[in-house]
C-alpha positions as CSV (number, residue, x, y, z in Angstrom):
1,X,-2.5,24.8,-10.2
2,X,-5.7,25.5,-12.3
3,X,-8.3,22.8,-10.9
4,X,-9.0,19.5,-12.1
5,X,-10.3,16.1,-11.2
6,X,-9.5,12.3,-11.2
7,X,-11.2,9.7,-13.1
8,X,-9.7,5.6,-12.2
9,X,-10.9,3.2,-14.3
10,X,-11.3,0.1,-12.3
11,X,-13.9,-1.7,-14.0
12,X,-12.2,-4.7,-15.4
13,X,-12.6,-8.3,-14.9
14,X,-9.0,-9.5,-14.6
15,X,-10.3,-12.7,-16.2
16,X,-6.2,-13.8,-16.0
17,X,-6.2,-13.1,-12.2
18,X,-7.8,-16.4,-11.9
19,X,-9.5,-15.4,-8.5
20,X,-13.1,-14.0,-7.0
21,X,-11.4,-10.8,-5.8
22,X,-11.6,-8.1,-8.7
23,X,-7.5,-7.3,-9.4
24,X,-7.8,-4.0,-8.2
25,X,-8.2,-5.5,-4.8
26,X,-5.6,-7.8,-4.6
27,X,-2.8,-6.6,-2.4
28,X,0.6,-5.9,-3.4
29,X,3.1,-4.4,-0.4
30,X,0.4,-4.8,2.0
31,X,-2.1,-2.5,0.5
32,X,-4.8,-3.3,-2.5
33,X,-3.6,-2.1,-5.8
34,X,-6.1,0.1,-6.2
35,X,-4.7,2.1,-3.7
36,X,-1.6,3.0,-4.7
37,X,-3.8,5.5,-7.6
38,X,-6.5,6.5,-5.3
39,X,-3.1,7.7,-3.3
40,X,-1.5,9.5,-6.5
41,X,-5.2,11.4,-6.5
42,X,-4.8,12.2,-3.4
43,X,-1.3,13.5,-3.7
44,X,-2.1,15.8,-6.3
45,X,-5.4,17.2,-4.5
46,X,-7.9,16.5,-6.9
47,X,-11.1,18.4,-6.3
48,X,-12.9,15.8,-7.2
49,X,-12.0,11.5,-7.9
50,X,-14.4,9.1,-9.7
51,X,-14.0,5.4,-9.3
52,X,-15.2,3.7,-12.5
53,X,-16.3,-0.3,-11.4
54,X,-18.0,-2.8,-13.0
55,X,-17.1,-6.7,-12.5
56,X,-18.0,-7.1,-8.8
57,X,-18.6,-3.5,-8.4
58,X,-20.3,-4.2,-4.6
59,X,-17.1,-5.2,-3.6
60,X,-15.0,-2.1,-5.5
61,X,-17.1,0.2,-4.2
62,X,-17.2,-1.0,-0.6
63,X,-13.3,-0.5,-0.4
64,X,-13.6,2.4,-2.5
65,X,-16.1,4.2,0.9
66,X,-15.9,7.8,0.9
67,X,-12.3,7.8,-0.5
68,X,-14.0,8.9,-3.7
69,X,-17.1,8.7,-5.7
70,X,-17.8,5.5,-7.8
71,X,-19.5,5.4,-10.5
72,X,-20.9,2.4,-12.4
73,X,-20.0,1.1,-16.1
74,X,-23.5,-1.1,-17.1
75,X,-21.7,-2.6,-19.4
76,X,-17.9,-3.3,-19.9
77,X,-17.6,-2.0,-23.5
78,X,-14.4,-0.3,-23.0
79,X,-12.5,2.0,-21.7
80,X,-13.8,5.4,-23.7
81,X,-17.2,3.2,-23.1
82,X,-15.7,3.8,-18.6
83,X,-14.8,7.4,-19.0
84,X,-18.2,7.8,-20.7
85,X,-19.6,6.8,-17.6
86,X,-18.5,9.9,-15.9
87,X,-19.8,12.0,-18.1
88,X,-22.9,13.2,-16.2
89,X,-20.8,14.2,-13.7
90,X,-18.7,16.6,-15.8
91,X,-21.2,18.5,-16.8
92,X,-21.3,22.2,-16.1
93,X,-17.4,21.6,-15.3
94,X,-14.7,23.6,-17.0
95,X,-11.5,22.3,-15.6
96,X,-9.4,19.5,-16.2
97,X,-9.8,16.1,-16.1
98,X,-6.6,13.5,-15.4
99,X,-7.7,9.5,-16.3
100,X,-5.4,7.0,-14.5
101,X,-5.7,3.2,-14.6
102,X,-6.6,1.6,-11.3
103,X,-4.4,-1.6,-11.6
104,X,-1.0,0.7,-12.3
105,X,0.7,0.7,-9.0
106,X,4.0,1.6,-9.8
107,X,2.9,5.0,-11.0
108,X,4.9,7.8,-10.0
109,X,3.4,10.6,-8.3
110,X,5.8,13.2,-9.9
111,X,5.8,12.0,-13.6
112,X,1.7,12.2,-12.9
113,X,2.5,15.9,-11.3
114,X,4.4,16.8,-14.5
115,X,2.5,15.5,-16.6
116,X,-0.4,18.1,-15.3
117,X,1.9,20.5,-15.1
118,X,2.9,20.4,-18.9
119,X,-0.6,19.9,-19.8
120,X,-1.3,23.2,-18.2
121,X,1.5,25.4,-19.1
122,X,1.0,23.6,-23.1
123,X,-2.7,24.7,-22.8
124,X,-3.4,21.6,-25.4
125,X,-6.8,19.7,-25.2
126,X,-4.9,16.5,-24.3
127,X,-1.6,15.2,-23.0
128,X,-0.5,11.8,-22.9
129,X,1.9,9.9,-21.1
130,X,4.1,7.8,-22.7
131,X,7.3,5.3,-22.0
132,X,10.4,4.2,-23.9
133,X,10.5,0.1,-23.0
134,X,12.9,-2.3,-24.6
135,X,9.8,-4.9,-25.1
136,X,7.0,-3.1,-26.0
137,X,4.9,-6.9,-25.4
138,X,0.9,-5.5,-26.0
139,X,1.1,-2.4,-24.9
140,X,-0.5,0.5,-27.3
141,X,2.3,2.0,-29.4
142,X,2.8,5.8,-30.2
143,X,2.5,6.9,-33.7
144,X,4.8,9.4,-34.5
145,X,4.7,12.0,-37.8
146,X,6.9,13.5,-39.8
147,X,7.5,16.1,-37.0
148,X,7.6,13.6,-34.1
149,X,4.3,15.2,-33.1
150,X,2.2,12.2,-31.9
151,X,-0.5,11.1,-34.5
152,X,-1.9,8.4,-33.0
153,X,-2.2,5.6,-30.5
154,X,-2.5,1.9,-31.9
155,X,-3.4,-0.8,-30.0
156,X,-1.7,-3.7,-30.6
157,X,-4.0,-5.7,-31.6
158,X,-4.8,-3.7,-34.8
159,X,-0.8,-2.6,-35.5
160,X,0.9,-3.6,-38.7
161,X,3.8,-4.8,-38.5
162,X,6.1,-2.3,-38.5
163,X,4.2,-0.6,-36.1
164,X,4.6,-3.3,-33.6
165,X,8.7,-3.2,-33.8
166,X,8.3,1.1,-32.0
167,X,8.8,1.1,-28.0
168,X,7.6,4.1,-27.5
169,X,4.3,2.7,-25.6
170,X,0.8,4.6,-24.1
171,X,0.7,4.4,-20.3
172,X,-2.5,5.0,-19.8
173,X,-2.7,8.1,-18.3
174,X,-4.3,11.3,-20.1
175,X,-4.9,14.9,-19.1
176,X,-7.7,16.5,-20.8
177,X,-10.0,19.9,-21.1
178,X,-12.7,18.8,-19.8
179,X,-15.5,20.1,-22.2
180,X,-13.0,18.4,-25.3
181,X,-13.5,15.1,-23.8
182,X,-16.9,14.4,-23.5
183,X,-17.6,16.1,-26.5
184,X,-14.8,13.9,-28.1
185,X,-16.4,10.6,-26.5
186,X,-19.7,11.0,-28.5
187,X,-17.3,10.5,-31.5
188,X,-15.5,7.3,-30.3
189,X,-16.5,4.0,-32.4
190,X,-16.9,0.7,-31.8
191,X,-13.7,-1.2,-32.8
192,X,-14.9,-4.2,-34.6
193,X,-12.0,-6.2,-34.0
194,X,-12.3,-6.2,-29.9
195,X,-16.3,-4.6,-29.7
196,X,-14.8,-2.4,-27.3
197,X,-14.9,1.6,-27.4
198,X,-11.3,3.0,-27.3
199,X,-10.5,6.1,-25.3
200,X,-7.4,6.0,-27.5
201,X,-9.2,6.9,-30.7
202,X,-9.7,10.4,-28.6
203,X,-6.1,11.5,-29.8
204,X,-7.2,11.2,-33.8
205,X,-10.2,12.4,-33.6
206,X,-8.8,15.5,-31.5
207,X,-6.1,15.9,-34.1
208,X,-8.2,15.5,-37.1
209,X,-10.3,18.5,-35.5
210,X,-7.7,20.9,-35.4
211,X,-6.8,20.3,-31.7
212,X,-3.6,19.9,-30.1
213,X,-2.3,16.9,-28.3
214,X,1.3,16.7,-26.6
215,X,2.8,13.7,-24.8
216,X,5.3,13.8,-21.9
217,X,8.1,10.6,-22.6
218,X,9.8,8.8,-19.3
219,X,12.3,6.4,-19.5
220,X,10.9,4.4,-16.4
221,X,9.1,1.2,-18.0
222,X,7.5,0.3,-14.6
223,X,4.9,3.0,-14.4
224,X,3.3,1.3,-17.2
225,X,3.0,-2.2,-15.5
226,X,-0.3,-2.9,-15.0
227,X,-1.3,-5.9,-12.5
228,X,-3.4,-8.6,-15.2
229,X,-1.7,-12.0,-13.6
230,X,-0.4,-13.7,-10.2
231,X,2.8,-13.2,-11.9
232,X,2.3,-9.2,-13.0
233,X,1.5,-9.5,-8.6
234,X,4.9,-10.9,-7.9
235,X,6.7,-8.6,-10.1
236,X,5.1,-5.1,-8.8
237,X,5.7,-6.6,-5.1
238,X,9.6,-7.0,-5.8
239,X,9.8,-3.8,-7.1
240,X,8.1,-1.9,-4.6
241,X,9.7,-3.2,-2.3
242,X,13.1,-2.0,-3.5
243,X,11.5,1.6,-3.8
244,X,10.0,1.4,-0.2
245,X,13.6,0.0,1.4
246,X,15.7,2.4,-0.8
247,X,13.5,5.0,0.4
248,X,13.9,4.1,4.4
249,X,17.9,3.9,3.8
250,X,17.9,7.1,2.3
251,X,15.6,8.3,5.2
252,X,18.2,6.8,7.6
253,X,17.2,3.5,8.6
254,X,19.8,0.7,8.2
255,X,18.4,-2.4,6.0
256,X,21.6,-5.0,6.3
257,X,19.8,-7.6,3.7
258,X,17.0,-5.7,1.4
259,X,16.6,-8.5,-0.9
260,X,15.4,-10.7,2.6
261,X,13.4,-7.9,4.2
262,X,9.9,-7.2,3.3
263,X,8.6,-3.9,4.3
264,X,4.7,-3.0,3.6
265,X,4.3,0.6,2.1
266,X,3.0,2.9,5.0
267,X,6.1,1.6,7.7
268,X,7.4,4.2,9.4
269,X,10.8,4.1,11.0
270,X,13.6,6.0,12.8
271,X,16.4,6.9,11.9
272,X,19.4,4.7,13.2
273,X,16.9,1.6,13.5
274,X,18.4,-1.3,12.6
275,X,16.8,-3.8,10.7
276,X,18.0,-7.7,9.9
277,X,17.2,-10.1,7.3
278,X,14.2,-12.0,6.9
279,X,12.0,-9.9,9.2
280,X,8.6,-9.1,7.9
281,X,7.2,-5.5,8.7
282,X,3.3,-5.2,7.5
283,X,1.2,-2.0,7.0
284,X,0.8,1.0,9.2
285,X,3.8,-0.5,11.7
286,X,5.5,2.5,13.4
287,X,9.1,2.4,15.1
288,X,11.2,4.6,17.1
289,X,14.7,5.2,15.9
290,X,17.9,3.6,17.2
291,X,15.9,0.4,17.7
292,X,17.0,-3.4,16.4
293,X,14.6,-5.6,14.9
294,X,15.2,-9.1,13.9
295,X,16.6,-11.0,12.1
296,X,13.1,-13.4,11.7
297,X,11.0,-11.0,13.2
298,X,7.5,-10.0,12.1
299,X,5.7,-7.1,13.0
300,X,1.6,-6.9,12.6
301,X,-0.5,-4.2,11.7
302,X,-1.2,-1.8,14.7
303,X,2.0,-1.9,16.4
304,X,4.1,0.5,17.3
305,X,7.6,0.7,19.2
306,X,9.2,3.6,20.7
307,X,12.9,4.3,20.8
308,X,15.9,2.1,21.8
309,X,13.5,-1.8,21.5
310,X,15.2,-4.4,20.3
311,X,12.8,-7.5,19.1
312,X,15.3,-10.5,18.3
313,X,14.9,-13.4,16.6
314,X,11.7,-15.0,15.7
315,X,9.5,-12.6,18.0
316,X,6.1,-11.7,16.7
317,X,4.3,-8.5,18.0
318,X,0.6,-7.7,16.5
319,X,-1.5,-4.7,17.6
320,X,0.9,-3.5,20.6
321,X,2.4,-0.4,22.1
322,X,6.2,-1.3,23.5
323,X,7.8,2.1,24.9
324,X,11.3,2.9,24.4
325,X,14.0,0.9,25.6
326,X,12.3,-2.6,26.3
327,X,14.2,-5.3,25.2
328,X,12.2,-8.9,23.4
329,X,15.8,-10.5,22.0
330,X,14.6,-14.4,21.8
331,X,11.5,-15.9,20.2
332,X,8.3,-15.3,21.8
333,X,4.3,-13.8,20.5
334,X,3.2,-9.8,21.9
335,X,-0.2,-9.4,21.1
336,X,-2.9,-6.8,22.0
337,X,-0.4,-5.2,24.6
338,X,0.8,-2.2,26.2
339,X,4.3,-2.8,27.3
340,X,6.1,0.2,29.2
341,X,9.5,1.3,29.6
342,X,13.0,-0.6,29.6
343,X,10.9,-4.1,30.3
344,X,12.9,-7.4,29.9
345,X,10.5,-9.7,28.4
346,X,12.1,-13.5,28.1
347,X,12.8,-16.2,25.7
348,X,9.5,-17.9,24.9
349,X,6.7,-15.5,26.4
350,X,3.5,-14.8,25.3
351,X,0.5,-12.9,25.8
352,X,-2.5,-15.2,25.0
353,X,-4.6,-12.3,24.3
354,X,-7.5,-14.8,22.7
355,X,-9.9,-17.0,24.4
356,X,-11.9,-18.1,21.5
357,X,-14.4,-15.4,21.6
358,X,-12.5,-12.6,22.1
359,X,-9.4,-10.7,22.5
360,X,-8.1,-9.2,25.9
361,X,-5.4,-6.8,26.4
362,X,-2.1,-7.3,28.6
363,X,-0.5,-4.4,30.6
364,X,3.0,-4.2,31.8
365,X,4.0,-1.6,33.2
366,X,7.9,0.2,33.1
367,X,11.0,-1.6,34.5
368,X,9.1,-5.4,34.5
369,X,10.9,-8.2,34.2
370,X,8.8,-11.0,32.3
371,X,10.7,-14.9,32.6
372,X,11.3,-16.9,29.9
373,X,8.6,-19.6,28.6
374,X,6.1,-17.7,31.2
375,X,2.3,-17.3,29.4
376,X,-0.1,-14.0,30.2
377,X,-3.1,-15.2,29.9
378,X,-5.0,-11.8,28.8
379,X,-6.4,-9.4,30.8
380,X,-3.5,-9.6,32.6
381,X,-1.9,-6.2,34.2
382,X,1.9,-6.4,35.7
383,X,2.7,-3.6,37.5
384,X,5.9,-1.6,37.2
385,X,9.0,-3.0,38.4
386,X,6.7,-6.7,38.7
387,X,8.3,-9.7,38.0
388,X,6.9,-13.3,36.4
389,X,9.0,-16.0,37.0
390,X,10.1,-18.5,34.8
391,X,7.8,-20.8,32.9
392,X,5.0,-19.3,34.8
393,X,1.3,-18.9,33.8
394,X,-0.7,-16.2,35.0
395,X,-3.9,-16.5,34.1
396,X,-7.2,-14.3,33.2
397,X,-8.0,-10.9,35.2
398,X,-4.9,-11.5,37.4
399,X,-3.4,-7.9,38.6
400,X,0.4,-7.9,39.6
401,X,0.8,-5.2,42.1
402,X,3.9,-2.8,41.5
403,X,7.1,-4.8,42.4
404,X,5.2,-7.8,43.1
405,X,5.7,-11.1,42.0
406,X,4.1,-13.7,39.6
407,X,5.6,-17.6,40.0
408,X,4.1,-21.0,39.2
409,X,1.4,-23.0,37.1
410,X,-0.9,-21.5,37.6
411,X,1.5,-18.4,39.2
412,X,0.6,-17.2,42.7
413,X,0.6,-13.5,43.1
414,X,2.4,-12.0,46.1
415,X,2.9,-8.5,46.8
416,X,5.9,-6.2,47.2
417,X,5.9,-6.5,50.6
418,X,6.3,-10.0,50.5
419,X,8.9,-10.5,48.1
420,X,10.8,-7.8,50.7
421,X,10.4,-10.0,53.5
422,X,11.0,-13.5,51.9
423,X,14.5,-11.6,50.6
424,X,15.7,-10.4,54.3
425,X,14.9,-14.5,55.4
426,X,16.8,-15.9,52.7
């Protein structure tokens, strides 16, 4: 593929958002929408990806780190006005240039790869992609000729009337020889209806120039959606998560209720893993395969669980290791642990892993056997084949030897040797 780069226009206010957070930011499937394109970049190795900002652009930016280079729109006057932006960094270049929106998370990766593709193989100065929606709402319509070439892209605040009844709508997304578009964008006017500069006016003025312009049509009216209201939020979380638990079942993981499960985008699971209704699973969560989890379980960021673990109902693991075959199948809290192999942990446990200043890690080593309603009061290290007894408490920097033995409030350590000899007695 001949090279190109990536230019995300994330610049806007989202006025409708209602919130100090710039839209882009917001999070939809557990990850900021802004994301999900800086991901579609990614995917298609562009040499090179330019963050546009503006409204809170400190904040933008910051996220933004060294996943690409942001560049700052003074003033918001537009979205030719963004791209314009760019501009001195283009210069010299002589490839292509794909412009995606940054509040679009339900792009698709392969319409965006074939989109380039048909740009390139076309060898036009620009290629646009469109939709076919049944409600069009304010979306920029596609002006067709008399040879259903396109013509031109109307916004919807300046169609006529019958250009407002077409569904054929802009998505957003351009490809474009580089040299053609900022030579283009010095031609770009101020609308005098919106006192904005229109990156759309770029198809005219290419046409009326002798240039050629092609569009690539999906049927798929959510890559258009873009994320302007708590409500657009909503809508683009339902929908990815179908797409992230139809991809998992396809993958081999059995979903029993996917309308009741909620699944963050980066989850990575086994195959033959199990999962029950109502259980929450958020970003960058990894499990083994042939695992149960749930139903009303959640699952916090930095956990992972080997093969064969089943977490029941109502059990809440954050930022822990549990290896493969350990069984949690009753309510209970696993934080900031690292739980070895085919350990019984009880109804009701939990690993108080904070203090109020800071958070401590618990250890449990393979074959323990953790009672019901019994509290680890972090650090806290169980040996392998150690048992805690019952609604005991073990409190902070206790060390239960290999096969030892944890009992009362607060719990009394004894050894293996001990637990031997109280046996033969009894």
């Amino acid at each position: 593929m001949d090279e190109f780069r990536a230019i995300i226009l994330a610049a806007g206010k989202g006025t409708r958002m209602k919130s100090e957070l710039p839209k882009v930011l917001h999070k939809v499937a557990g990850k900021p929408v802004l994301q999900y394109v800086l991901d579609i970049a990614k995917y298609l190795r562009s040499l090179k990806t330019y963050v546009v900002v503006g409204h809170k652009s400190e904040l933008v930016a910051t996220y933004v780190g060294d996943r690409a280079e942001v560049v700052i729109q003074k003033q918001l006057l537009g979205t030719a006005d963004a791209v314009r932006s760019v501009v001195p960094q283009l210069i010299g270049y002589k490839g292509h240039v794909i412009i995606l929106c940054g509040d679009t998370p339900l792009l698709d990766k392969d319409i965006i790869r074939r989109l380039i593709r048909k740009h390139l193989k076309t060898k036009v100065a620009c290629t646009v992609l469109t939709a076919q929606i049944p409600d069009a709402g304010s979306y920029g319509r596609i002006i067709r000729d008399s040879n259903n070439g396109i013509a031109a892209i109307r916004e919807f605040k300046d169609a006529s009337f019958e250009e407002v009844g077409i569904n054929e709508i802009n998505v957003g997304v351009y490809c474009f020889q580089s040299q053609l578009l900022t030579e283009t964008l010095k031609q770009v006017k101020l609308n005098p209806n919106k006192k904005e500069f229109y990156l759309t006016d770029i198809v005219e003025l290419l046409l009326s120039q002798g240039h050629k312009v092609e569009t690539l049509v999906t049927d798929d009216p959510n890559v258009a959606f873009g994320v302007n209201t708590r409500e657009d939020l909503a809508l683009c979380e339902s929908i990815l998560r179908q797409r992230i638990t139809k991809r998992l079942m396809l993958e081999g993981v059995t979903i029993v209720d996917p309308k009741t499960t909620f699944i963050d985008d980066d989850v990575k699971i086994g195959r033959d893993t199990v999962i029950y209704p109502f259980t929450v699973i958020h970003g960058g969560v990894k499990i083994g395969s042939e695992c149960t989890i749930g139903p009303f379980a959640r699952l916090r960021p930095g956990t992972v669980i080997g093969n064969r673990v089943e977490v029941g109902n109502f059990g809440e693991i954050s930022r822990s290791k549990i290896a493969g075959g350990t069984v949690m199948k009753h309510f209970g809290f696993i934080g900031d642990a690292h739980i070895g192999e085919n350990v019984n942990i009880g109804a009701g446990c939990v690993t108080a892993n904070y203090d109020g200043v800071e958070k401590s890690k618990t250890l449990i080593g393979d074959q323990a056997f953790i009672g019901s309603d019994s509290i680890l009061v972090a650090p806290v290290v169980v040996g392998s084949g150690a048992m805690v007894g019952a609604g005991s408490v073990v409190t902070k920097g206790k060390k239960i030897p290999p096969g030892g033995l944890a009992v009362g409030v607060p719990a009394r350590v004894f050894s293996k040797e001990f637990v031997k000899i109280r046996q033969k007695k009894v």
